[in-house]
C-alpha positions as CSV (number, residue, x, y, z in Angstrom):
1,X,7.5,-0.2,17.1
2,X,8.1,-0.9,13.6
3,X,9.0,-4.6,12.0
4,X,12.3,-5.5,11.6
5,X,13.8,-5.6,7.6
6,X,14.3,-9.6,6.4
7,X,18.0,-10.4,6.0
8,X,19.5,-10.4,2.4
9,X,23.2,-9.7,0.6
10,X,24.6,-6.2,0.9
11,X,23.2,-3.8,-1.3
12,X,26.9,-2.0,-3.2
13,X,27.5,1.5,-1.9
14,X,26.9,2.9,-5.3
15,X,22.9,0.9,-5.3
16,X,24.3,-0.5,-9.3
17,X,22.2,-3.5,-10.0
18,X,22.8,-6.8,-12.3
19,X,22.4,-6.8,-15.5
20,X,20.0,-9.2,-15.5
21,X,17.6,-7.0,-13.9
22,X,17.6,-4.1,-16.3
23,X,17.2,-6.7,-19.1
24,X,13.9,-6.0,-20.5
25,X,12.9,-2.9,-18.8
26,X,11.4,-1.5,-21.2
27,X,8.6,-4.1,-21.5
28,X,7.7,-3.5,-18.0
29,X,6.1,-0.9,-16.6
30,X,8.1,1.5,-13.6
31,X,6.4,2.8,-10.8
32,X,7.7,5.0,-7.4
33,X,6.9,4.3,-4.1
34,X,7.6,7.5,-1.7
35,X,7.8,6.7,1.8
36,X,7.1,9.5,4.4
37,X,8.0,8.1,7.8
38,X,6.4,10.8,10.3
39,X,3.2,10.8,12.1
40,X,2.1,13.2,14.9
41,X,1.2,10.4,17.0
42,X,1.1,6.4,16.9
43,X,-1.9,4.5,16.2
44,X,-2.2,1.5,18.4
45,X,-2.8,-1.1,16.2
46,X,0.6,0.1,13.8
47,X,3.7,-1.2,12.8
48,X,4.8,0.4,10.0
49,X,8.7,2.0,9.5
50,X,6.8,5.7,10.9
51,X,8.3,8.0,13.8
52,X,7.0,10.7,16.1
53,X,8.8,13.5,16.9
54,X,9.6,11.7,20.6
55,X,11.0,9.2,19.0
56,X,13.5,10.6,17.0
57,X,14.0,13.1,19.3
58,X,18.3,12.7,19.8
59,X,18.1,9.8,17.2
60,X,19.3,11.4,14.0
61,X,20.0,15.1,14.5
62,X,19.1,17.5,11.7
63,X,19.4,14.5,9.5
64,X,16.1,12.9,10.7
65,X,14.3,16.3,10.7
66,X,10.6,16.2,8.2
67,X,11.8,20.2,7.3
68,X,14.4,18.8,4.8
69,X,13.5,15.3,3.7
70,X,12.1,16.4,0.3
71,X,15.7,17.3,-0.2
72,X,17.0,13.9,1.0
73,X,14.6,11.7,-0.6
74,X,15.3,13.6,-4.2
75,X,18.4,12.5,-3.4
76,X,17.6,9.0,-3.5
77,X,15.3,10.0,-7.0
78,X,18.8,10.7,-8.2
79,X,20.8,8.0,-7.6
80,X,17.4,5.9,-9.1
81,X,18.4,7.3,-11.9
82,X,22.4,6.4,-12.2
83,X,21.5,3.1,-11.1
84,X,19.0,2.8,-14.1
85,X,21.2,4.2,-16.8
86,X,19.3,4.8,-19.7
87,X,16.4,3.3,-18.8
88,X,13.8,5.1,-21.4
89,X,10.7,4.3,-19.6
90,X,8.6,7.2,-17.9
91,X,7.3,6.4,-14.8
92,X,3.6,4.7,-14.9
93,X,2.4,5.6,-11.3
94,X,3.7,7.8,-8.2
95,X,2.4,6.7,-4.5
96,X,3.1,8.6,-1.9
97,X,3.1,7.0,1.4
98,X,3.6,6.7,5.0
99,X,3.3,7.5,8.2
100,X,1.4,11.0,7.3
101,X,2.4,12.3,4.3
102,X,1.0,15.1,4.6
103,X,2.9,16.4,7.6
104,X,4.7,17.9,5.1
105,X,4.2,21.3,3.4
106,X,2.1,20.7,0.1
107,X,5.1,22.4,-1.8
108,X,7.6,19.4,-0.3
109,X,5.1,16.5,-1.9
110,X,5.7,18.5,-5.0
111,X,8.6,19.0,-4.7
112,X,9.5,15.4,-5.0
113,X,7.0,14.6,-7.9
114,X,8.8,16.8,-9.5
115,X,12.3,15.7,-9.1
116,X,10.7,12.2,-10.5
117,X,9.3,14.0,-13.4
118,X,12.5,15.6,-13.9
119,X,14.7,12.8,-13.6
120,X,12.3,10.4,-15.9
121,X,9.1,11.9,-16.8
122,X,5.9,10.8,-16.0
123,X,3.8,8.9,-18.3
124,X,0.9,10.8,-20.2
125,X,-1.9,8.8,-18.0
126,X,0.2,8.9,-14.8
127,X,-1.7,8.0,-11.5
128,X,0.1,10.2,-8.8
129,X,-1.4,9.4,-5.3
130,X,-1.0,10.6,-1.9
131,X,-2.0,9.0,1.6
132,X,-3.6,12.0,3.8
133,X,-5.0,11.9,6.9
134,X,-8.1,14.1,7.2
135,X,-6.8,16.2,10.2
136,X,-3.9,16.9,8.4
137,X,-5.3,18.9,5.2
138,X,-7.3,21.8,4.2
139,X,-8.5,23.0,1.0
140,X,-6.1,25.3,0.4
141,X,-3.4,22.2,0.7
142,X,-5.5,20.1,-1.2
143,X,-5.7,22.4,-4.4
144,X,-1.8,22.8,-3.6
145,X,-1.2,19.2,-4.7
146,X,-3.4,18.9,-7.7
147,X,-2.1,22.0,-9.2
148,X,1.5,20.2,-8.2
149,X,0.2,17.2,-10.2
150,X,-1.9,14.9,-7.6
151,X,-4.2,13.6,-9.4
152,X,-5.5,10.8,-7.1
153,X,-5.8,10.6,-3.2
154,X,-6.8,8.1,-0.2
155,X,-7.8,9.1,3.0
156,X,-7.2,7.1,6.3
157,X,-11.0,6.6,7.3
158,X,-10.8,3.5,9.5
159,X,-14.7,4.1,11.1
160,X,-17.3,6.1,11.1
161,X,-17.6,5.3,14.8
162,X,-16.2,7.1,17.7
163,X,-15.2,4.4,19.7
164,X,-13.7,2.4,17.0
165,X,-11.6,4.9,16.3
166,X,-10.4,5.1,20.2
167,X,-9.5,1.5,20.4
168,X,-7.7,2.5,17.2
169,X,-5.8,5.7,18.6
170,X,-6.9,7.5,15.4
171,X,-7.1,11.0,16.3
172,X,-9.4,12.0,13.6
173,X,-13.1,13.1,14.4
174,X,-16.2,11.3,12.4
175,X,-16.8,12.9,9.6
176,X,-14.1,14.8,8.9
177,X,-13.0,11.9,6.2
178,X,-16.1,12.5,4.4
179,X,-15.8,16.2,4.2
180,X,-11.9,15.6,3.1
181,X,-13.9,13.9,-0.1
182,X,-16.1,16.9,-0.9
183,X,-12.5,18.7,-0.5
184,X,-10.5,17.1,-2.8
185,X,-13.0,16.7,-5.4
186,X,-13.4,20.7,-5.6
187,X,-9.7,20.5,-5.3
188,X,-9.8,18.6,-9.0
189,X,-8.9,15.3,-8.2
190,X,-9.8,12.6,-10.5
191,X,-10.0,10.2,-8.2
192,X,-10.6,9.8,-4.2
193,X,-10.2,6.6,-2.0
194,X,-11.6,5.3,1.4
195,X,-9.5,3.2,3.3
196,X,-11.5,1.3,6.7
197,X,-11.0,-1.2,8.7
198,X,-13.0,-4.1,9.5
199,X,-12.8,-6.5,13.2
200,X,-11.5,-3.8,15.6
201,X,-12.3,-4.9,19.1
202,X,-15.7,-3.3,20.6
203,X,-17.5,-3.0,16.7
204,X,-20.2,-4.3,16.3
205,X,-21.9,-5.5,12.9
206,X,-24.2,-2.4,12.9
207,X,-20.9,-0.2,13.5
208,X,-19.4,-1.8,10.5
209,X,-22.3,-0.8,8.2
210,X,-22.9,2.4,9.5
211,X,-18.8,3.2,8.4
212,X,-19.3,1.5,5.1
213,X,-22.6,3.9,4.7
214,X,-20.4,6.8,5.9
215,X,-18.1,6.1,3.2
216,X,-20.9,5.5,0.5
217,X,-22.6,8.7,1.1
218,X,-19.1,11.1,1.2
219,X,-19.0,9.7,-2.9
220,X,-15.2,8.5,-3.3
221,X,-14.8,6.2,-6.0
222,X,-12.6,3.7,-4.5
223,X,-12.8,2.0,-1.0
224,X,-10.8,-0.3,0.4
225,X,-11.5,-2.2,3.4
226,X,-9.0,-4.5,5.6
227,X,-9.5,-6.5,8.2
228,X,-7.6,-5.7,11.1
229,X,-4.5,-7.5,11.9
230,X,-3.2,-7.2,15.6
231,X,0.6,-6.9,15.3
232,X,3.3,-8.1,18.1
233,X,4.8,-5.2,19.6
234,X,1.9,-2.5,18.9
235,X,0.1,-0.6,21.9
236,X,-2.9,-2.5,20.6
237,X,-1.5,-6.1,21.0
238,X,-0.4,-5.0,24.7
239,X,-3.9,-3.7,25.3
240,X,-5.3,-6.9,24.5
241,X,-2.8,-9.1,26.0
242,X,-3.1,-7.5,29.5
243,X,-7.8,-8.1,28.8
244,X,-8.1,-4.2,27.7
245,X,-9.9,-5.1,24.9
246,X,-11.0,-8.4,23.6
247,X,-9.2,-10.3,20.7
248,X,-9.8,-10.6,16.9
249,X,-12.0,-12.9,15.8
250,X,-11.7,-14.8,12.7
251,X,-15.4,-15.6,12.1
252,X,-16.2,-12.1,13.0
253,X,-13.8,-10.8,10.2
254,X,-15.7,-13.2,7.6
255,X,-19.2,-11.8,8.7
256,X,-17.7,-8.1,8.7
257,X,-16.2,-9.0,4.8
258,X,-19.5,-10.3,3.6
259,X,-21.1,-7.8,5.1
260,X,-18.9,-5.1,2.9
261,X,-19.3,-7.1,-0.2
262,X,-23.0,-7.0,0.1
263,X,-23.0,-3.0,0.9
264,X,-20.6,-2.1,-1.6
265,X,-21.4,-4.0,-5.0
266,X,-25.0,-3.1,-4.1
267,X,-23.5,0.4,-4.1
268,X,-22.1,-0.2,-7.4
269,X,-18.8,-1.0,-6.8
270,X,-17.0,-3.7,-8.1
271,X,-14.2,-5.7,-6.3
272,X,-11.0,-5.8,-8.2
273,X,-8.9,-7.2,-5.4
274,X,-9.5,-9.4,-2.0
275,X,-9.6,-6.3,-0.3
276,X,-10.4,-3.3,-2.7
277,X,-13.7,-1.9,-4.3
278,X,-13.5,0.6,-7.5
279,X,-16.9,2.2,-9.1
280,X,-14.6,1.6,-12.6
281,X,-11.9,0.2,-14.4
282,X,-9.9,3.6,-14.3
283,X,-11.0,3.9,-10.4
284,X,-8.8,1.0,-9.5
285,X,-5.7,2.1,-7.6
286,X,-2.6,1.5,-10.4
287,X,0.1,1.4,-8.4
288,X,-1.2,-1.3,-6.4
289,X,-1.9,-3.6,-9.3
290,X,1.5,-2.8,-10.3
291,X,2.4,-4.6,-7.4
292,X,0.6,-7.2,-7.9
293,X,1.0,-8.1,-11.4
294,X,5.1,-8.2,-10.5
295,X,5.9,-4.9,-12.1
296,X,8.8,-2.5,-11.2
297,X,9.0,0.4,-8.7
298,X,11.5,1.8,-7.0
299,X,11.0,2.6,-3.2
300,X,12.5,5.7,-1.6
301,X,12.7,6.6,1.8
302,X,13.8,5.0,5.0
303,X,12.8,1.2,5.3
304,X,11.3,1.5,1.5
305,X,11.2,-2.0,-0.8
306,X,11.7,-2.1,-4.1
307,X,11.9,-4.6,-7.1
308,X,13.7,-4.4,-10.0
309,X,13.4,-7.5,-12.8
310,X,13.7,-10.0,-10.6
311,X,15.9,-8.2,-7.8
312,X,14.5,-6.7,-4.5
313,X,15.7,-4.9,-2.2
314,X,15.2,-2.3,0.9
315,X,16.5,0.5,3.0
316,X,18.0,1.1,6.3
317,X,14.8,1.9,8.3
318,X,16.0,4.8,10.6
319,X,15.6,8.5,9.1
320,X,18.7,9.5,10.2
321,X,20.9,6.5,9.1
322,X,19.0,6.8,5.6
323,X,19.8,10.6,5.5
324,X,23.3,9.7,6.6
325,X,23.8,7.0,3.5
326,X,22.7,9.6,1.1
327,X,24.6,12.6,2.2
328,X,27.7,10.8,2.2
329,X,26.9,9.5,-1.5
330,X,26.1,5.9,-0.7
331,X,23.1,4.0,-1.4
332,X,20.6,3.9,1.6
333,X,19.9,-0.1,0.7
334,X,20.2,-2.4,3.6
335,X,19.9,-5.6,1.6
336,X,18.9,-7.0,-1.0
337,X,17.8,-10.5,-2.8
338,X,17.7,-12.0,-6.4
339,X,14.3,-14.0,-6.7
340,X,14.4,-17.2,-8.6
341,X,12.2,-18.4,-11.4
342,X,11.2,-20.5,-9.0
343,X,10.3,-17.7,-6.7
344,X,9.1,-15.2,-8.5
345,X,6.2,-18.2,-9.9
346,X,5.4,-18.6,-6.1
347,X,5.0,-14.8,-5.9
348,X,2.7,-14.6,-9.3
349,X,0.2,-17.3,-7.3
350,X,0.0,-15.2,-4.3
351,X,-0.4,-12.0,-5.5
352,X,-2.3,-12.7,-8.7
353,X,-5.0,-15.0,-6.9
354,X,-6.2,-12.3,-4.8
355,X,-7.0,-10.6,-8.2
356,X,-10.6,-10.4,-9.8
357,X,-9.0,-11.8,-12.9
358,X,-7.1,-14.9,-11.1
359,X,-3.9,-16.7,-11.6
360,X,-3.2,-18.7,-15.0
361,X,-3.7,-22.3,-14.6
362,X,-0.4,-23.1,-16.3
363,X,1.8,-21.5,-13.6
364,X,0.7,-24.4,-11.1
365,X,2.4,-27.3,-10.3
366,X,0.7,-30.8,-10.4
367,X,0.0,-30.7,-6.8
368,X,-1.1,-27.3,-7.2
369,X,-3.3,-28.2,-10.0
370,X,-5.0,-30.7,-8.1
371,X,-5.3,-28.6,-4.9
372,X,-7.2,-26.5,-7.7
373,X,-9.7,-29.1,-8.6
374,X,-10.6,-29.4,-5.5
375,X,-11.3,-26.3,-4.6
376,X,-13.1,-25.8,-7.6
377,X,-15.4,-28.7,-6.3
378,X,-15.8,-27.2,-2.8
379,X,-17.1,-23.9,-4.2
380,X,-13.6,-21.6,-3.7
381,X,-12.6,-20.8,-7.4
382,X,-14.9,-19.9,-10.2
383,X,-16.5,-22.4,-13.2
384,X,-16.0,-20.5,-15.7
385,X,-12.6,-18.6,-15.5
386,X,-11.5,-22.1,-14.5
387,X,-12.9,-23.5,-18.2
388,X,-10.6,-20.6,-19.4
389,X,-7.5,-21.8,-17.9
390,X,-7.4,-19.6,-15.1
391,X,-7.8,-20.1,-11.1
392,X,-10.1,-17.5,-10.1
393,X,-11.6,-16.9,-6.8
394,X,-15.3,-17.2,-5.6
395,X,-17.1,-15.3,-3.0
396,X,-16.6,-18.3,-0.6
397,X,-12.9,-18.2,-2.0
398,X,-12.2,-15.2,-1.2
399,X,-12.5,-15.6,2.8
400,X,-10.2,-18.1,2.5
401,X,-8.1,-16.8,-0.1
402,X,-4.5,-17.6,2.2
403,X,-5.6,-21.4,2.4
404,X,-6.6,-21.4,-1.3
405,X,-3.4,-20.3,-2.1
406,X,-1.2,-22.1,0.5
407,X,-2.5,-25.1,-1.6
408,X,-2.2,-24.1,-5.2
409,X,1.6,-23.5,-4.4
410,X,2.3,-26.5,-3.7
């Protein structure tokens, strides 16, 4: 089942935010996160704030239902917009996420890029993404959302490997994810992403390379690949905990990451972050760097995050209760927090290290710096951005990019 939210100060009914964070706005850019919390089924290995119909079956009514939540979740595009005022900025980058977004009609995902573009507008150069999975659309749906205004899209691969995919619960067939790139590029999308995932018990190193292949030859132009992380709670943790299946391992996550940097840069794609590969600068995924770079974007949807200048907050994680909060004219926030200077340099270290480009030398502390000497001399961060005044990761760094980090914050 999903995680639980973090505790934080209640959120006011009416969602208004300090002044504080809307000083400034306009300098920053403002992105949406849409959150679409239904799947057909439940992948072993997830936790994410998603529901099947089973379980929300006598849990929310009509409220939780998928057939209106375009309507709810505009709602919650509308009260984004009370709460920021006269915010002039249009919005930089849409994501649309889940769950399986595209459970829903075509016309409800356009439906709710619209009420953004309505409420804000979108920038010229707007990224405007959706998750799919590849059972899940056609071509007919495909061409659907770019006429909508889709203009970028990333398909739930995992493996090109039937039985990786059955420890995984994906219900997907091989190759279907492939043919869903062929789809959406005669659909007109500018741009088409890969997501797989690396260390799932029973693959082996041949597996891995015969997915990355897979995803090589179907011609997206951004992949990214995880390594898989066994959450308490999931189907997939039980498995393993009753000897199913065996465990992670660590090393074997290493060897399966070199193995993808290898395959993919001699591909000819670059990595732009720990975990993600673009072909070109205007391949990377926006949003994402959005978050990491400590932009704005407004979450909607049940359980959703968002951060405003400084303040972040999320929503109640339930369908119904969200649907609830909104009908009756409240905000659907659950809590919220106000990060510190001194927090939001913490966050700038994490986030930014994982980043080609690395994190500025000058946000460090003097342990910090000194943790960043020496892992300049054991071969983790990079001569020459370092000359430049910035912490940047090496190969080697990058497999041990948490420890790096762990270190430079200090």
């Amino acid at each position: 089942m999903p995680s639980a939210l973090p505790d934080g100060e209640p959120v006011p009914a009416d969602g208004a935010l300090p002044a504080s964070a809307l000083a400034g706005a306009s300098a920053r850019p403002l992105g949406f996160y849409l959150h679409v919390p239904y799947c057909a089924t439940r992948c072993g290995y997830c936790d994410f704030n998603t529901y099947t119909a089973t379980e929300l079956r006598g849990t929310g009514g009509v409220l939780a239902s998928r057939d209106n939540y375009a309507d709810t979740l505009t709602d919650e595009i509308r009260l984004a917009r009370k709460v920021l005022g006269d915010d002039p900025r249009p919005v930089r980058s849409v994501f649309v996420g889940g769950g399986t977004p595209t459970l829903l009609a075509a016309g409800d995902l356009v439906r709710m890029l619209s009420a953004i573009r309505d409420a804000f507008g979108l920038a010229p150069d707007a990224e405007v993404t959706t998750e799919a999975n590849p059972e899940s659309v056609d071509p007919a749906y495909l061409a659907a959302l770019r006429e909508g205004g889709f203009n970028r899209i990333s398909f739930g691969m995992q493996s090109a490997k039937q039985h990786v995919l059955k420890v995984l619960d994906r219900t997907h067939t091989p190759g279907r994810p492939e043919a869903c790139v062929a789809e959406a590029k005669a659909a007109g999308f500018d741009h088409v992403n890969l997501d797989l995932i690396y260390g799932t018990p029973g693959e082996s190193d041949d597996d891995w390379r015969a997915s990355l292949e897979a995803a090589l030859g179907a011609g997206p132009d951004h992949i990214s690949a995880y390594a898989l992380i066994v959450e308490e709670g999931t189907q997939l943790a039980r498995r393993i905990r009753r000897g199913e299946v065996p465990k992670t391992d660590d090393d074997v996550h290493a060897d399966r990451y070199l193995i993808a940097e290898d395959v993919l840069s001699g591909a000819g794609f670059d990595w732009y972050e720990v975990s993600n590969w673009a072909t070109t600068p205007e391949a990377r995924c926006l949003h994402n760097e959005l978050y990491w770079r400590g932009a704005d974007w407004w979450g909607a949807g049940p359980g959703a995050h968002s951060h405003v200048g400084g303040v972040r907050w999320w929503n109640v994680k339930h369908p119904g209760a969200y649907a609830a909060a909104l009908a009756s004219g409240r905000s659907p926030g659950a809590g919220r927090e106000r990060l510190s200077d001194e927090d939001r340099r913490v966050e700038r270290i994490l986030l930014e290290l994982r980043l080609r480009e690395g994190v500025p030398l000058d946000l460090l502390r003097p342990d910090g710096l000194a943790a960043a000497r020496r892992a300049l001399t054991d071969g983790l961060l990079q001569q020459g951005p370092y000359d430049e005044g910035r912490a940047a990761l090496t190969l080697r760094g990058r497999l041990l990019a948490d420890a790096v980090v762990r270190d430079l914050v200090d």
